[in-house]
Structure formats: C-alpha cells, structure tokens
N, C-alpha and C positions, 0 to 999 in steps of 0.2 A: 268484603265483597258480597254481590247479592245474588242468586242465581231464583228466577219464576219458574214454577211449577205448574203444567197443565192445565192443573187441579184451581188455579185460582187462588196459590200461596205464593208468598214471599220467602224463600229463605236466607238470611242475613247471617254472616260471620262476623263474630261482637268484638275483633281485636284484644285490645286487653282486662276488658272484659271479664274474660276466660268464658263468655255466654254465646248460644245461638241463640236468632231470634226466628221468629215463624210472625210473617204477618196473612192479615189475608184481604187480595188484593180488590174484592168487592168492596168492602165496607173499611177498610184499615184499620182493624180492630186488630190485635194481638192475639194470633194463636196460641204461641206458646213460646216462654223464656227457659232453657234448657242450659242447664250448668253442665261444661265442658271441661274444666280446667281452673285452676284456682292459684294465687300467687305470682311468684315472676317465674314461672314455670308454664305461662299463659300468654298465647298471642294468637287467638285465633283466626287466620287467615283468609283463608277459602273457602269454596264448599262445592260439591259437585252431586248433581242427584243421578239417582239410577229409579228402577222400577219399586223400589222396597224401599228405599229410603233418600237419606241426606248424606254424606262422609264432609267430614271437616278438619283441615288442617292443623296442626301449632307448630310455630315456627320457631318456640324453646322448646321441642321436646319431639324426641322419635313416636309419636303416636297419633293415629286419625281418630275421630271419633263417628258413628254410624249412629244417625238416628232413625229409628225405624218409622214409612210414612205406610197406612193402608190405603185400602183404595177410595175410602171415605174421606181421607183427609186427616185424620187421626194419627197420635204422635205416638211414639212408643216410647220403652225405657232407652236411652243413651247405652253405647257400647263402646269403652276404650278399646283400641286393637294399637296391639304396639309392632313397630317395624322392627323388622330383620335383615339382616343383609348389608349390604352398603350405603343404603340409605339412612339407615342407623349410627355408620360410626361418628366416632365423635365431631363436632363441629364450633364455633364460635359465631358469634353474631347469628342472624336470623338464617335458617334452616330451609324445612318444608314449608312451600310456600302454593304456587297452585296448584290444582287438580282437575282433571277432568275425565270423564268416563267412557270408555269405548269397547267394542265388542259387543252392545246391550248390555252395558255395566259387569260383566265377567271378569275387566284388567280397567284399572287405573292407571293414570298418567301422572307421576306428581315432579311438582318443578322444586328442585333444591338450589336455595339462592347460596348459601354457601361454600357448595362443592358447585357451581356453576353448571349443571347436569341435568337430565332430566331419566326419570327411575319409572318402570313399570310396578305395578305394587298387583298383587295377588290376593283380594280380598275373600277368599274360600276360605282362609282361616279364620273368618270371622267368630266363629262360634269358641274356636279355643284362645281368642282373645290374641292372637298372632296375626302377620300378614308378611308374607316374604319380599323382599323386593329384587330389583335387577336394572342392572343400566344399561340406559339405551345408548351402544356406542357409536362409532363414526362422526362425531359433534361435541366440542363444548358450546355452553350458552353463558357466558359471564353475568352476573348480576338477573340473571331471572329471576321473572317476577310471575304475572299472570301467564295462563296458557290459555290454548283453544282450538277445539281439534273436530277436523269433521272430514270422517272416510281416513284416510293413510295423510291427509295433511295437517301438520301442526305450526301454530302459529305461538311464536314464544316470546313475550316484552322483557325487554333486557334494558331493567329502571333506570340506571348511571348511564347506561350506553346510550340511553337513547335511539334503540332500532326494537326494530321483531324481527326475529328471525323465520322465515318460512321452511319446516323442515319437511321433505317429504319421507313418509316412514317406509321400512321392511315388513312383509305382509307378517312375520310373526313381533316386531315390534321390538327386536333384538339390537336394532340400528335405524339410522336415517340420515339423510343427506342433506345440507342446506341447501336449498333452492335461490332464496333470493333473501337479503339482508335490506328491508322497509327503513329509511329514514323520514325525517322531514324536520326545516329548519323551525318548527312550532310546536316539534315535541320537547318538555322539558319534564323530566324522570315520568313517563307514562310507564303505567303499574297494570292494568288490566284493559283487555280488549272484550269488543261483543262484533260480529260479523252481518252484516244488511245488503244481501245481496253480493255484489263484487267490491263491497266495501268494509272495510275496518274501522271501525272506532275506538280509538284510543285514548284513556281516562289522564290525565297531567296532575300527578301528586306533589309536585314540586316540592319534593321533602328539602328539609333543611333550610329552607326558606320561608320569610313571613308574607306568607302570600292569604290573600282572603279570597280570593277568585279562582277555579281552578276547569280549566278549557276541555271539552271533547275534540280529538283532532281527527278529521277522515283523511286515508291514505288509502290507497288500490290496497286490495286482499293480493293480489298479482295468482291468482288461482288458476 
C-alpha cells in the first residue's frame, strides 16, 4: 500500500520484498529503498505516517518498523520496535496487517487479520525498541485487511468478506461499536480503502484468482 506525504513523497510498502520505498511525487524519482525485513519472515504491508516519520507493518512477524522523515524531507535510520502484548501472541497465516495514526500520531491503530481484531499499539517505546499493544473490544472484524480512520470513526475492509465495517470508537479507544456493515455486489476481496468526501473507495485484489484487471469500487462512507 501506498500512503502521500504533505511533503511531496510517496511512501510505498514493498510486500515481500521485505523493502519500503520513498518516491517523490514531483519528479518520480526514487528517494529512498529502505530495508525492512529480510526472508520469509518478510511481508511488508502497510504504512501510516505521523509528524516524524513512516511506521510499516509485517504481516510474518510481531514488529513495526519506524522510518524517521524530517522536515526537509530527509530519511533517517530504520527502527525495528517489536509488539507486546496481545498483538504479539502467536498466530498463523498473515498477521499485522493495517495501520493507521490517531491522536496526532501519539496511538496507532493496527488491523490483525489473523486474530480478526483490531489493536491499539503504543509507540512511546520507540526508543527501547518495544511498543505495547491492546485490543479494542466490543467488535470482531473477520479477515481484516486495510483500515482508515478519521476522528472516532474507523472504517475497516474485511478482504473474504467482502464488507467494511464502520466502527464508531470510545473517546479513550478501549472499544467501539459497529455502525454500519458497507457491501456491494462489485466488491470482490477489496483490501484497502482511501475516503473523497462522503465517499469510499475501495481497492478489488481478487486474490486467488487470475485476474489482470483489478476495479476501484465507490460505496457511501455512510458518515
């Protein structure tokens, strides 16, 4: 997934890879290829920026990565921070999946597609290379995939299912309540959303299938 930066940058999450990329959106030239992750220990997911940098998901493996961005545009050294907490125990098949930043990037949101959940994560421990997490109860989300959140509402693509879920959160972010369950007979495994107005747009990965074409589908945000 790809998430724009203010600044005029690109930031790209390389899958398996195990790489972030940095473009930059005037001229598309390559800022910078950032090593994340290495082996089948490597699926880099997502990415969510805050004021300081980049955080990037792996969806083999309990750990985010924080790339430092200044205010120039400038990259810094990479920072593994490994999860604690529930987020962490163990799992099978793909993991941590998306992310997104709230509070002025003080709490993270991260989607776990194998425990069907969705985890506050605590990025102050960045510096000792830890980050705690916690789950947001009153909801499961089967098959989560991408997220996206703006104020106390979360919107969450749940890829086999075929819906987003609209969650509305608790002001400390401890819980949240579904609001509205988005279908449409044109999504088929949508993976990540971007929001336009009172609209949603929805990405169709049609995994598992040999597909060569793959649709943007709009549906009401229902906000």
């Amino acid at each position: 997934r790809v998430v724009l930066a203010e600044g005029g940058q690109l930031f790209v999450a390389g899958g398996g890879t195990g790489d972030a990329y940095v473009y930059s959106t005037d001229t598309g030239d390559t800022v910078g290829v950032v090593h994340l992750a290495a082996g089948q220990d490597a699926f880099i997911n997502d990415v969510t920026l805050t004021k300081d940098g980049a955080w990037f998901t792996n969806s083999f493996a309990a750990e985010l990565y924080f790339l430092p961005v200044d205010k120039d545009g400038g990259l810094g050294e990479v920072e593994t921070v490994t999860l604690t907490g529930p987020a962490a125990d163990p799992w099978t098949g793909f993991g941590p999946n998306g992310i997104a930043a709230v509070n002025g990037g003080k709490t993270l949101i991260l989607a776990h597609s194998a425990f069907g959940a969705l985890f506050t994560v605590d990025p102050d421990g960045v510096d000792s290379g830890t980050a705690a997490t916690a789950r947001i109860g009153g909801f499961d989300v089967p098959n989560v995939d991408g997220i996206l959140v703006q104020g106390r509402q979360l919107w969450a693509v749940q890829n086999q299912k075929n819906r987003i879920s609209r969650i509305k959160l608790a002001s400390d972010l401890s819980s949240g309540v579904v609001g509205d369950v988005i279908t449409s007979p044109a999504f088929n495994v949508p993976t990540t959303i971007a929001k336009f107005g009172n609209t949603l747009a929805a990405v169709n990965a049609k995994f598992g299938q040999p597909a060569t074409e793959f649709e943007v589908v709009l549906v009401p945000a229902r906000d």
